[in-house]
Residue, then its C-alpha position, 0 to 999 in steps of 0.5 A: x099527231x098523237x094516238x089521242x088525236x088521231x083516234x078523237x078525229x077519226x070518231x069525229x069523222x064518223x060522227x059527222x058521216x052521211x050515211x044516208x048518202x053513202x050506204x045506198x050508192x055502196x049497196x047500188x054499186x053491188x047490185x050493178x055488178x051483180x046486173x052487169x054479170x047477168x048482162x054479160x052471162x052468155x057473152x063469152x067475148x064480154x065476160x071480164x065486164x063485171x071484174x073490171x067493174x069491180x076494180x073500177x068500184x074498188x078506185x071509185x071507193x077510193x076516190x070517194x075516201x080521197x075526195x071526202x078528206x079534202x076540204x071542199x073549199x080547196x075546190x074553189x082555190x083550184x078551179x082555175x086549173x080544173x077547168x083548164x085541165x079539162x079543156x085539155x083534157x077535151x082538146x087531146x080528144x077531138x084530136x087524137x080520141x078513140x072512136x068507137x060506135x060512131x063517136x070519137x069520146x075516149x083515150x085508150x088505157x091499154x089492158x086498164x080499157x078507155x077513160x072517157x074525159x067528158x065523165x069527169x068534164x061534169x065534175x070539173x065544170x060543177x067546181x067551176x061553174x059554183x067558183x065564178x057563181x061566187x065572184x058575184x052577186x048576180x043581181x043584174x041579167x048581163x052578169x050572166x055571160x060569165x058562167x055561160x062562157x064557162x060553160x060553153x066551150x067544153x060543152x061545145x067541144x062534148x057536143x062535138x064527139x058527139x055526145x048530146x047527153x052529157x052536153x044535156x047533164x051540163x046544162x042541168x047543172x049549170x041551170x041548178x046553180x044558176x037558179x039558186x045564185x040568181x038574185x032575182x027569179x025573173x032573170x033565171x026566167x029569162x035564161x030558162x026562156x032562152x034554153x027552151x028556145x035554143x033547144x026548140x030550134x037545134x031540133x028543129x034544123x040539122x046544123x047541131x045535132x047528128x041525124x041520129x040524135x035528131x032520130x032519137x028525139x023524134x021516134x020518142x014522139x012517135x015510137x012507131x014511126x021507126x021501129x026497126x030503127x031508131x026506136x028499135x032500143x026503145x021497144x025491146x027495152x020497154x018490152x024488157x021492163x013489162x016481162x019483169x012483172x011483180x017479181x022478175x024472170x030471176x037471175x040470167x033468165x030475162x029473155x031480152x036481156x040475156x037473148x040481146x035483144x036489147x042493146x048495150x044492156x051492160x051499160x045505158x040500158x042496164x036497167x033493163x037486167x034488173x027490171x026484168x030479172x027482179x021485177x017492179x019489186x027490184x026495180x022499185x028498190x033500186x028508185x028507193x036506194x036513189x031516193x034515200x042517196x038524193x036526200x042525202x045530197x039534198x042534206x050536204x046541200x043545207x049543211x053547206x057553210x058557205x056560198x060556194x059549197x051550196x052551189x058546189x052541193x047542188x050541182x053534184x045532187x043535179x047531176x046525180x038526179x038528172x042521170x037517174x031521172x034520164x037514164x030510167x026515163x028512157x028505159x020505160x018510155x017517158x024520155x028520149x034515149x040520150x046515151x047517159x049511163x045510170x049512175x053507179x049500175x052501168x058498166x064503166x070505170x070513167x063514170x063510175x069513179x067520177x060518180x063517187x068523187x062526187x059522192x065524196x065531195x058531197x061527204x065533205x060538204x056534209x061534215x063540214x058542218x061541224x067547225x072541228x071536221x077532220x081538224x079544219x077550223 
C-alpha cells in the first residue's frame, strides 16, 4: 500500500469518525478513574484500583481502535462461533468459577485479577441475536422462538451465577432488536405481554430468583421495611447523593463515600463519589456526556447499510442506555438495586473493555456510511 493510499485512507477514517459518540465516553472513562481514586482514598487495602483501571482503560482503547477497523458484517459471518464461545465460556463458570460475595461469575487472571464471561456474553449475544433476526422476516408470531432460543440458554446459565442484572441487560437487548425486526407491533405486544407476565410470577414465587434478589425488588417498593438490611444500600446512597447538593463536598471529602458508608462505591455505586464529591452540577455533566454518547449510537444506528447493522446498532445503544438508566436509578431511588455497573465509571477490566468494544462496533457501523471506509466496498 503506498504512502498516497495509507494517508488518503486514514483521512477517510477521520473523516467519517463519530466523534459524538467517542469523546464523551473518553472524557467519561477519565472522570471514572479520577472517582474510583476518591472511592478508594482511604482504603489502603483497595489503592491499586484505580492504576488498574487505568491498564483496563488503555486494553478498552484498544479494543475500541481494534473493533472500529473490523468491518461489521464479519460479525454476522461469525455469529455461529461467537455464540458458542460464549456458552463456553458460560459453562467453564458454572463448573469451575470463582465465587466471590455470594456468586460464582468469574475465572481468576492471576496478578491481571478475574475476567467476569458474562460482561462480554452482552456483546457476543447482540451479534447473535441481530444474526438470526436477519434469516427472516418475522411476519408471523410463531417465528419468534428462534431468537428466544438463543437467547434463553446463556441467560439461563447467567441467572444462575446468580446474576439477575446482566440477565435483565439481555432482555433489554433482545426486546430492542425484537421490537425493530418485527414486522407487525401486535406481535411484539404480545412478546411484551408474555415478559411482563413471566417477570410478574418470578417475583411473585421463590423458584427463580434468590432471596436476596427477591429483597432487593421488594425493599424498593418499600425502602423502610429493611433498613438495616436490603435496603440499607439504597439509604446511604440516596443520602450520599443529597449531601452533593449544587456543587459537591469536593474531592475525597464525600463523607458516605470516603466513611464507607456505602458499599461497593468503587464499582455499582460509584455514582455516588461523583454525586457527592461534585454535586448535581458533576452529576448533571456526567447525564449530558451520556446523553451526547447515546445520540452518538442512535446516529450509527440510522447510518447502518444494512438489516443486520441496524439490529446490531440498536442493540449495543439498548445496552449501553439500560446500564445508564439502571445503574443511576437505583443510585437515587427511582430502581431496584440489580448489581450492574455503570458504564466506563465503575471499577472493572470485564465491563470496561466489553464496553468499548462496543463502543467501537458502533464506530464501524457509523463509517460504514460511506462505501470507500477503510477501503471496504
Amino acid at each position: 500500500m503506498s504512502v498516497l493510499t495509507m494517508g488518503s485512507g486514514t483521512r477517510r477514517y477521520f473523516k467519517n469518525f463519530n466523534w459524538s459518540l467517542a469523546v464523551p465516553i473518553l472524557i467519561v472513562t477519565a472522570i471514572g478513574i479520577v472517582s474510583i481514586q476518591s472511592a478508594d482514598f482511604h482504603d489502603a487495602g483497595a489503592g491499586a484500583e484505580f492504576r488498574k483501571q487505568i491498564f483496563y482503560a488503555i486494553l478498552g482503547i484498544g479494543a475500541m481502535i481494534g473493533c472500529s477497523l473490523v468491518d461489521y458484517r464479519q460479525w454476522q459471518r461469525l455469529a455461529p462461533f461467537i455464540y458458542g464461545f460464549n456458552l463456553v465460556l458460560l459453562l467453564i463458570i458454572l463448573v469451575a468459577g470463582h465465587r466471590a460475595l455470594g456468586a460464582q461469575r468469574w475465572i481468576s487472571l492471576g496478578p491481571l485479577g478475574t475476567f467476569q464471561p458474562s460482561e462480554p456474553a452482552k456483546l457476543f449475544l447482540a451479534i447473535s441475536i441481530a444474526a438470526v433476526l436477519c434469516k427472516g422476516d418475522y411476519t408471523r408470531l410463531q417465528d419468534m422462538w428462534k431468537p428466544l432460543l438463543v437467547v434463553a440458554v446463556p441467560a439461563l446459565l447467567i441467572l444462575k451465577q446468580p446474576d439477575l442484572g446482566t440477565t435483565l441487560v439481555i432482555l433489554a437487548i433482545l426486546s430492542t432488536q425484537l421490537y425493530f425486526a418485527m414486522a407487525r407491533v401486535q406481535d411484539f405486544a404480545v412478546y411484551a405481554f408474555g415478559i411482563f407476565t413471566a417477570a410478574a410470577i418470578t417475583v411473585s414465587t421463590n423458584v427463580i430468583l434468590k432471596p436476596f434478589q427477591k429483597a432487593r425488588l421488594l425493599v424498593f417498593v418499600n425502602p423502610k421495611a429493611d433498613p438495616q438490611g436490603a435496603g440499607y444500600n439504597l439509604n446511604q446512597a440516596k443520602i450520599a447523593v443529597g449531601n452533593g447538593e449544587w456543587i459537591g463536598r469536593g474531592l475525597h471529602h464525600g463523607t458516605q463515600t470516603q466513611l464507607n458508608f456505602v458499599p461497593e462505591h468503587s464499582r455499582d455505586f460509584i455514582f455516588t463519589v461523583l454525586a457527592e464529591e461534585f454535586g448535581f452540577i458533576g452529576a448533571g455533566l456526567l447525564v449530558v456526556l451520556y446523553g451526547i454518547a447515546l445520540y452518538g449510537g442512535v446516529r450509527a444506528m440510522l447510518a447502518a447499510r444494512d438489516r443486520f447493522g441496524f439490529l446490531l446498532a440498536s442493540g449495543l445503544v439498548a445496552m449501553l442506555a439500560f446500564h445508564i438508566a439502571v445503574n443511576v436509578g437505583m443510585t437515587i431511588g427511582i430502581m431496584p438495586i440489580t448489581g450492574i455497573p455503570l458504564p466506563f465509571m465503575s471499577y472493572g477490566g470485564s465491563a470496561l473493555i466489553t464496553d468499548f468494544a462496543a463502543v467501537g462496533v458502533l464506530l464501524n457501523i457509523y463509517g460504514q456510511r460511506d462505501r470507500e471506509f477503510l477501503g471496504n466496498a
